[in-house]
N, C-alpha and C positions, 0 to 999 in steps of 0.2 A: 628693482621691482620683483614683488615673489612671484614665483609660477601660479599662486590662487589669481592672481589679477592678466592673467596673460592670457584665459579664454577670450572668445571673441562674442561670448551675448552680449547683443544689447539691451540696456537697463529698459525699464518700462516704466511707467507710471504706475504700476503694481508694486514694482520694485523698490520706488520712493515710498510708497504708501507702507508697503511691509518693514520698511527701516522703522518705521515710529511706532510698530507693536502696537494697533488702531486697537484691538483688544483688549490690552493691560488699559491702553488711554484712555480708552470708553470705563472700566470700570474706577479708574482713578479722578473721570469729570464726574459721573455719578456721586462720586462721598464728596469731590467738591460743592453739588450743585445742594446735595442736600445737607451740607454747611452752612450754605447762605442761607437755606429756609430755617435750617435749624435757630439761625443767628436775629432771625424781627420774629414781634410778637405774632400769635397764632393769628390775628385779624388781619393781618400784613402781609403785602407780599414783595418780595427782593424786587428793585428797582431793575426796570428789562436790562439796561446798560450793562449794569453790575452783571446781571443772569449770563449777557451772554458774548460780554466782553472779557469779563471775570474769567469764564470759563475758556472761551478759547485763548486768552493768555496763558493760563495753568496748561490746556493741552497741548500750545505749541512746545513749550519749555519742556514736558514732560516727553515729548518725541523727539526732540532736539537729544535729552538727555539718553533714548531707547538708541539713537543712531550712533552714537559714540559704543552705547554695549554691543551693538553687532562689530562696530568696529573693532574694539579690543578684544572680540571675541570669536572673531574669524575663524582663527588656528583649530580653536577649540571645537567650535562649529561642526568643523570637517568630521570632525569623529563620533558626530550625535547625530542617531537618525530624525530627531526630529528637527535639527537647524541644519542637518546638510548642505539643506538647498536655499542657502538663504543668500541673498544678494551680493551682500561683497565677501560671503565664504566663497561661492561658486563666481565670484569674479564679474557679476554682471554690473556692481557701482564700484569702481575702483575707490580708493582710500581717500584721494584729494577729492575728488565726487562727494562723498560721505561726512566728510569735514567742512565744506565747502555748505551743503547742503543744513547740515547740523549747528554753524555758527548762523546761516538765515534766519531757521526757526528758531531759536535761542531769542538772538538779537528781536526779532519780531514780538516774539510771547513779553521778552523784559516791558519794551515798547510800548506795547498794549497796557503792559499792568501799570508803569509808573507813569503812563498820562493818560490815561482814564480808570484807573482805579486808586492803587494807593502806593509810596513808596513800601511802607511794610510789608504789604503780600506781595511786592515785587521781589524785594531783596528775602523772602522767607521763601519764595517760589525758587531762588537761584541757587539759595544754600541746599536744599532739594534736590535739586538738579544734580550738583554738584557732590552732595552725597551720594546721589545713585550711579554717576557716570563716574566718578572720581573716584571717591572713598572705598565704595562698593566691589565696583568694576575691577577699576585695575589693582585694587590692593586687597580688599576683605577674600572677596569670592576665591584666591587663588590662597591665602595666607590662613586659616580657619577653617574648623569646623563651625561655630558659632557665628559664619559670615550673616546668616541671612538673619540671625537675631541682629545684630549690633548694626550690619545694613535696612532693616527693618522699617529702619527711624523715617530715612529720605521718604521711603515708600506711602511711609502713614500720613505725609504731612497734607494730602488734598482736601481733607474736613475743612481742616485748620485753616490752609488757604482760601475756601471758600468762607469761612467764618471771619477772618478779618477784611476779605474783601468787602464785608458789609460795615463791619465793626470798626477796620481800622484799630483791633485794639483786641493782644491775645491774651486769654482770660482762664477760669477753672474751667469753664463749662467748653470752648475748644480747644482745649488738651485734652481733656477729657475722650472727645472724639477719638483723639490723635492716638490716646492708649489703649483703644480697643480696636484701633486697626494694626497698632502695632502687638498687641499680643495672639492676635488671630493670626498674623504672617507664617510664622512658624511650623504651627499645624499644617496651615494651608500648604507651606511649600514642601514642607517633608516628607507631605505623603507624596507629592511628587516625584522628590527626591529618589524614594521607595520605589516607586515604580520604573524610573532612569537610573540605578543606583548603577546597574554593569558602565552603561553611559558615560558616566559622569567620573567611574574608576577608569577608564579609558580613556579617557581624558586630561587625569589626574588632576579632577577637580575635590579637594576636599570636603566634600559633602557630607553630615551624620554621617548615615548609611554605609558611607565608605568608610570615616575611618573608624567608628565606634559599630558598625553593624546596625542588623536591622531591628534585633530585640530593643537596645538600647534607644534607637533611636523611635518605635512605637510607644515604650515607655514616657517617654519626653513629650509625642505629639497627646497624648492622654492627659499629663500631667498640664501641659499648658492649655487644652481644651475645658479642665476641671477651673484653670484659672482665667479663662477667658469668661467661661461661666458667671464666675465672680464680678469682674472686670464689667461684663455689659448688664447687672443689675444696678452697677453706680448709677446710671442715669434715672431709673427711678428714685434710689436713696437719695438723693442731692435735689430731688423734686423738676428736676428739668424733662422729666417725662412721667407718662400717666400709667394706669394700671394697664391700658391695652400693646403699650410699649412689654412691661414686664412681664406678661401673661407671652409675647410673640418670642422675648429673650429667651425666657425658658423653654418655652417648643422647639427654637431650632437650637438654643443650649444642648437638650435634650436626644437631639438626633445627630448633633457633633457627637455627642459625648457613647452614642450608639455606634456611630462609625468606628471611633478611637476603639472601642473595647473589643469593639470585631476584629478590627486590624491587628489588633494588640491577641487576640488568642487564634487567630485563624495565619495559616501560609498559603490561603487562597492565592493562584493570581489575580488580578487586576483590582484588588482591593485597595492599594495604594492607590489609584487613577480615581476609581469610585469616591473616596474620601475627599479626592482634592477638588473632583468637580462638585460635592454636593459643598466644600466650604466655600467656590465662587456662588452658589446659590443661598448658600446661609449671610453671607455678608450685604450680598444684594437684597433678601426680605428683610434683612433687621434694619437697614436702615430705612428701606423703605415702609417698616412699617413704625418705627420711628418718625419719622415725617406725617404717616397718617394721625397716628397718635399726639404729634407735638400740634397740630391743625382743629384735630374734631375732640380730643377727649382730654387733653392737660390742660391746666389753668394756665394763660398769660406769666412769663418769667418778669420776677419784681425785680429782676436787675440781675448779671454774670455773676456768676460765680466768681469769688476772690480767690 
């Protein structure tokens, strides 16, 4: 046993709850939930079952998959001021606690999905899972710079999930979702990167920042924000969303694209922080304003995208 598990806190019901990152999880049931509205016509609304059996299957799975990353990320832990104190870094849920804990909710969320909703978004929920705690975890994040692009994927899949939960059936118009959550990741986490870079060198986690620097890696959150730009007017071109959807792309387009270029010419501190909270707040209106748009101002969808 290591000496991180040989304190003597006792875990708390905090302690459980913080293992499953309620924060990442609330914002990855949010692109679920507005998946499934995305997915019935605008007169329509998601079957309650689906709404919110659909969903807490996806969030158990998605915590299940957050308790394996504190897991294999203990070591690492200790050396960030911001996970120091986090449960089984500091020793308060020992490892077979955490595994124990994390095959529950797994088994639970699959449970959920493949007998009241559907085997597809069961098995599309697990490879997710598995991308993020496996793929990601223990291989990308410590092997790569490029981890959090190519782990990117597991992260974006909650639209998607929440779109075949209705559908049973993945199509253009949810991938679609799925690539504008996956090309937003990038920005989003780089700037945080930028802001933990000493951190994460201490760690000897290969982050941008760390091994290409911080010019280079501002360059890139710019360059990917010009193409996210791109990326989240598909939904108007493709007709699955209306003018009030393109008109809200472009505004906070436009204030991504403000951050980036601040970032990109200024060595302020805390500019890195600044940029990555205002992309949790960019990702949060567009699709919610997505959702209003797909409701009160788009025509009725004549059938998926092929």
């Amino acid at each position: 046993m290591s000496t991180v598990e040989l304190e003597n806190e006792v875990a708390s019901w905090r302690d459980y709850l913080e293992l499953c990152k309620p924060n990442v999880v609330l914002v990855m049931i949010v692109t679920s939930a507005i998946g499934m509205f995305m997915a019935v016509d605008a007169g329509s609304m998601v079957p309650m079952d689906v709404l919110v059996l659909g969903n807490l299957g996806i969030a158990l799975c998605a915590a299940s998959a957050a308790t394996i990353n504190h897991l294999v990320d203990r070591r690492i832990d200790l050396k960030m001021a911001r996970t120091l104190n986090r449960p089984i870094a500091k020793g308060r849920v020992g490892s077979n606690q955490a595994l124990t804990f994390s095959f529950v909710l797994g088994v639970a969320g699959m449970g959920i999905l493949l007998v009241y909703i559907n085997a597809l978004t069961a098995w599309l929920t697990l490879a997710s899972l598995l991308g993020y705690a496996v793929v990601y975890t223990l291989y990308l994040k410590r092997a790569t710079p490029q981890n959090i692009v190519i782990g990117g994927l597991a992260g974006a899949a909650p639209p998607l999930l929440g779109w075949t939960a209705v559908t049973n059936n993945v199509d253009g118009y949810g991938l679609l979702l799925v690539l504008i959550v996956f090309i937003w990741t990038p920005p989003h986490f780089w700037a945080l990167a930028l802001h933990r870079k000493d951190e994460y060198a201490k760690a000897d986690v290969p982050m941008l920042p760390v091994t290409h620097g911080e010019r280079y890696t501002k360059i890139h959150i710019l360059l990917y924000t010009l193409l996210l730009i791109i990326v989240t007017v598909m939904p108007y071109l493709t007709g699955m969303s209306g003018w009030l959807y393109l008109l809200g792309a472009l505004v906070l387009g436009g204030g991504f694209l403000y951050w980036a270029i601040v970032l990109l010419l200024s060595d302020k501190p805390g500019l890195g922080m600044a940029t990555f909270k205002y992309s949790i707040v960019y990702l949060l209106a567009l699709f919610a304003i997505m959702l209003v748009d797909h409701y009160w101002i788009a025509p009725p969808l004549l059938g998926p995208a092929s």
